[in-house]
C-alpha positions as CSV (number, residue, x, y, z in Angstrom):
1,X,25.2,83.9,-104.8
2,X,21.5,84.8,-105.2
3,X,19.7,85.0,-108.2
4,X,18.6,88.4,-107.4
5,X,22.6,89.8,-107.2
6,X,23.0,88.0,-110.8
7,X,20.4,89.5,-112.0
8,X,21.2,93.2,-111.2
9,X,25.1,92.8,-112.6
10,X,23.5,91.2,-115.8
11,X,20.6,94.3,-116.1
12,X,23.7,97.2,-115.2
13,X,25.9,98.4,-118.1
14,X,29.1,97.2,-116.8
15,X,28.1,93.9,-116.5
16,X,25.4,93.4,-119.2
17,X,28.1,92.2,-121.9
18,X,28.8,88.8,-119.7
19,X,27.3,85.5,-119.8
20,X,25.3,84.2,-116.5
21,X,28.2,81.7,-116.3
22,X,30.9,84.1,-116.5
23,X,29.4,85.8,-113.8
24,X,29.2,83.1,-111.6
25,X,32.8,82.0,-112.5
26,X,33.7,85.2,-111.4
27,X,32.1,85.1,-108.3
28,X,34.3,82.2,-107.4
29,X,37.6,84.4,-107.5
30,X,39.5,85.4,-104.5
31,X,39.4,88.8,-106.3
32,X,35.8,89.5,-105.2
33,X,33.6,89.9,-101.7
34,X,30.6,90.3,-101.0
35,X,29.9,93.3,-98.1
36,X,26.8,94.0,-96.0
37,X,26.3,97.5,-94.2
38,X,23.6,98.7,-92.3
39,X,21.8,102.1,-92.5
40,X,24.4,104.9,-91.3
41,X,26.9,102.7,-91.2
42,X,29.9,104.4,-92.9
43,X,30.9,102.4,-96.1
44,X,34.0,104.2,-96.5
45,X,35.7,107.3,-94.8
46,X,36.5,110.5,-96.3
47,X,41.2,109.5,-97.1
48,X,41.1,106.3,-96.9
49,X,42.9,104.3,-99.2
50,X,40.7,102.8,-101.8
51,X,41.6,99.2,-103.1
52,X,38.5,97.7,-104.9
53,X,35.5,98.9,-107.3
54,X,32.6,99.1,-105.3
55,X,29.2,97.8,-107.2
56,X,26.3,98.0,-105.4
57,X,23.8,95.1,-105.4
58,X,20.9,96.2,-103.0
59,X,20.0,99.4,-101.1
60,X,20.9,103.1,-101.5
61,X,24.1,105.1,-100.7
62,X,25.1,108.8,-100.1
63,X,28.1,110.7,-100.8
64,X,28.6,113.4,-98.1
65,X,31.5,116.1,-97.1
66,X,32.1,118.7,-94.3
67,X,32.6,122.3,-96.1
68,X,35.0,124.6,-94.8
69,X,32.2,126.0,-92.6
70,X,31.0,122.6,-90.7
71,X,28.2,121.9,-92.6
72,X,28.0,118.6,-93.9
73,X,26.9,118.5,-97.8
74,X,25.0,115.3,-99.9
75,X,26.9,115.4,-103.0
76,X,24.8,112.8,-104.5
77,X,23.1,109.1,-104.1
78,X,23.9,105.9,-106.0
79,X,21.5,103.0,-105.7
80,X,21.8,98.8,-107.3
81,X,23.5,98.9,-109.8
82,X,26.3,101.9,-109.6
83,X,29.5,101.5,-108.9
84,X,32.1,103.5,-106.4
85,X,35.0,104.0,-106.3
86,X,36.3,103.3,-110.1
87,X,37.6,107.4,-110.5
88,X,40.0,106.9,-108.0
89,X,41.4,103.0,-108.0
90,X,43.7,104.1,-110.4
91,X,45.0,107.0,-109.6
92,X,48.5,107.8,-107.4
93,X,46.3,109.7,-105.0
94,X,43.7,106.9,-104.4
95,X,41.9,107.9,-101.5
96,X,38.2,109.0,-101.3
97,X,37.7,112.2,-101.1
98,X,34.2,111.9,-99.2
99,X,32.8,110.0,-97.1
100,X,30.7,106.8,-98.2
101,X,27.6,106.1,-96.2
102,X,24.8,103.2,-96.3
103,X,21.6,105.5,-96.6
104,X,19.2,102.2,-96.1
105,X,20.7,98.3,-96.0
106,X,23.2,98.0,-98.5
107,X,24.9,95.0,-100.2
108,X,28.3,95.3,-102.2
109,X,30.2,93.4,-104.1
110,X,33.9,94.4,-104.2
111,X,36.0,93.5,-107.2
112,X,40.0,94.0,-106.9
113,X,42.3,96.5,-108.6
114,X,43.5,93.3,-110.4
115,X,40.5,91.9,-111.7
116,X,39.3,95.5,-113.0
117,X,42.2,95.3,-115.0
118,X,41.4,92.4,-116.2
119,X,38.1,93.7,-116.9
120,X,39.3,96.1,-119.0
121,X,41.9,94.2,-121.2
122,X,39.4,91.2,-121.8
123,X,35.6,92.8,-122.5
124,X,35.8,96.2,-124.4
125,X,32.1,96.6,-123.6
126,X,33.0,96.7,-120.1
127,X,35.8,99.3,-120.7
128,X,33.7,101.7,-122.6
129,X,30.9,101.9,-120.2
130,X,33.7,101.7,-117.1
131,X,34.8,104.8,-118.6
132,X,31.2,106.5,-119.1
133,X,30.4,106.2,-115.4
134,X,33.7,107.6,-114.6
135,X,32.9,110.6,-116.5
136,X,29.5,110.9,-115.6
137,X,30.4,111.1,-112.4
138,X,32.9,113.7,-112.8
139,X,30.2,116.0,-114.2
140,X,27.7,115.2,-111.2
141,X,30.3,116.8,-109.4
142,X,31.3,119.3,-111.5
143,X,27.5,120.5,-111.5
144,X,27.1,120.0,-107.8
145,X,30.0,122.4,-107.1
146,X,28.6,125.0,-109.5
147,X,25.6,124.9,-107.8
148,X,26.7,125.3,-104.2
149,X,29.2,127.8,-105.5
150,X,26.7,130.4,-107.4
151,X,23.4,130.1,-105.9
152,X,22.3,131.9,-102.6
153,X,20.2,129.3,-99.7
154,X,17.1,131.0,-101.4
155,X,17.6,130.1,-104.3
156,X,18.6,126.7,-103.1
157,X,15.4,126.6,-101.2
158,X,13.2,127.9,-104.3
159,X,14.8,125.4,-106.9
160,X,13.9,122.6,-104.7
161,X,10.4,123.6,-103.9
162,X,9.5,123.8,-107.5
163,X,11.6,120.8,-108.5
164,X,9.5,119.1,-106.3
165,X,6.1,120.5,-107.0
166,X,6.9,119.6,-110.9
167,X,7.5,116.1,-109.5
168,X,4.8,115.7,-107.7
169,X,2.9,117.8,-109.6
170,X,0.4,118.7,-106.9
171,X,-0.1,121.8,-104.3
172,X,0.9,121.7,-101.6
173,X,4.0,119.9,-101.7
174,X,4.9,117.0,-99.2
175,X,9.0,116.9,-98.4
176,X,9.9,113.7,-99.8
177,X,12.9,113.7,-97.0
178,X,13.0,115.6,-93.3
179,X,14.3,119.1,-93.0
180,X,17.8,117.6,-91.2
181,X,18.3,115.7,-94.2
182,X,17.1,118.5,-96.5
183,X,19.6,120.8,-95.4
184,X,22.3,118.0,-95.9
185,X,21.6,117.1,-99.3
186,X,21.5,121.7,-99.7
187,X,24.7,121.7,-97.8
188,X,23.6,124.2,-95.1
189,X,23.0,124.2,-92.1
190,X,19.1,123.4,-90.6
191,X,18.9,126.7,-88.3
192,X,19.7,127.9,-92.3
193,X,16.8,126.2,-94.2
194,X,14.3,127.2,-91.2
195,X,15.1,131.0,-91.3
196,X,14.7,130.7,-95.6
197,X,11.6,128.9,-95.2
198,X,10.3,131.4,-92.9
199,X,11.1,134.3,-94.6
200,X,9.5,132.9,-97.8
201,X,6.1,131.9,-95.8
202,X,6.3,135.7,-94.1
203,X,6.9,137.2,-97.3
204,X,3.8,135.4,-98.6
205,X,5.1,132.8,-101.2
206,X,4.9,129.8,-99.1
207,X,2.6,128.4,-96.3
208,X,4.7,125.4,-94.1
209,X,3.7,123.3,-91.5
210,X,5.7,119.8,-90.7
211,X,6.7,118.7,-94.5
212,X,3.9,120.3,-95.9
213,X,4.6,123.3,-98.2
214,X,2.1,125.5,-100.0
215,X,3.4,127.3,-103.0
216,X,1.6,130.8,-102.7
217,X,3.8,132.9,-105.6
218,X,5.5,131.1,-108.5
């Protein structure tokens, strides 16, 4: 086990409340592995059954879904030290209900069904922040749907230009990601986000070129 993976389970929440050689015992137990994935590999598909909590040690993942309309949504990304997984392990109908996929390399470390359990019998500090990332998760979800479900591509389009341009807090704006990827992580389709950020240039409250945007109008 490296140093490094010990070190980001004894800086995350779950993990924070045990010793360096409780974690290393642990490490021992037929109840964990340790998984590699490289980028775009698919981590775990959207129905399959899940077995394990998933906590990730290095490297970034996404959670994506196809809408009823083919377009394939980001729902969110979880990075060293989350976990995936944990809402569902214990439920009758545990199966993911999107797909999991390594966004760069990725290292996790699987724990069993079993040794959660465990987990959550034997270290209260464990439980309670087991059960805050459950719920926060819920609520990233909950806000993702709202979103998608109330706001027009424009308005999609506008809330991330000046999301970004607050982030970056210069003018023009450089997309932090391309415009495939964009348009995933919107949850529309690309021919979609092209024809929005066209009409906002000819309308005069943009200027585009490659990743480059110019806000005009705010």
């Amino acid at each position: 086990m490296k140093k490094a993976y010990l070190d980001v389970l004894k800086s995350s929440d779950l993990f924070g409340d045990f010793s360096t050689a409780q974690l290393e015992s642990i490490m021992k137990k037929d109840h964990v592995s340790i998984k590699s994935f490289n980028p775009q590999n698919i981590i775990h598909l959207e129905l399959e059954t899940c077995t394990h909590l998933d906590f990730i040690l290095e490297g970034k993942v996404i959670i994506q879904q196809i809408d009823i309309n083919g377009n394939l949504l980001t729902m969110t990304e979880f990075s060293a030290g989350d976990n995936i997984g944990g809402n569902v392990l214990f439920s009758q109908a545990n199966f993911y209900p999107m797909t999991i996929i390594a966004l760069t390399d990725v290292v996790i470390m699987q724990f069993s069904k079993a040794l959660v359990l465990k987990f959550c019998q034997t270290n209260q500090n464990f439980l309670e922040n087991f059960l805050m990332s459950l719920s926060d998760k819920s609520f990233i979800l909950t806000q993702k749907i709202k979103v998608l479900s109330t706001k027009s591509i424009r308005e999609m389009c506008l809330d991330f230009i000046e999301s970004e341009y607050k982030r970056q807090n210069q003018n023009p704006i450089i997309l932090p990601l391309s415009k495939k990827a964009l348009s995933e992580k919107l949850g529309i389709q690309r021919t979609s986000l092209s024809r929005v950020l066209t009409q906002l240039q000819s309308e005069g409250y943009i200027e585009y070129s490659g990743r480059s945007i110019r806000i005009l109008k705010k």
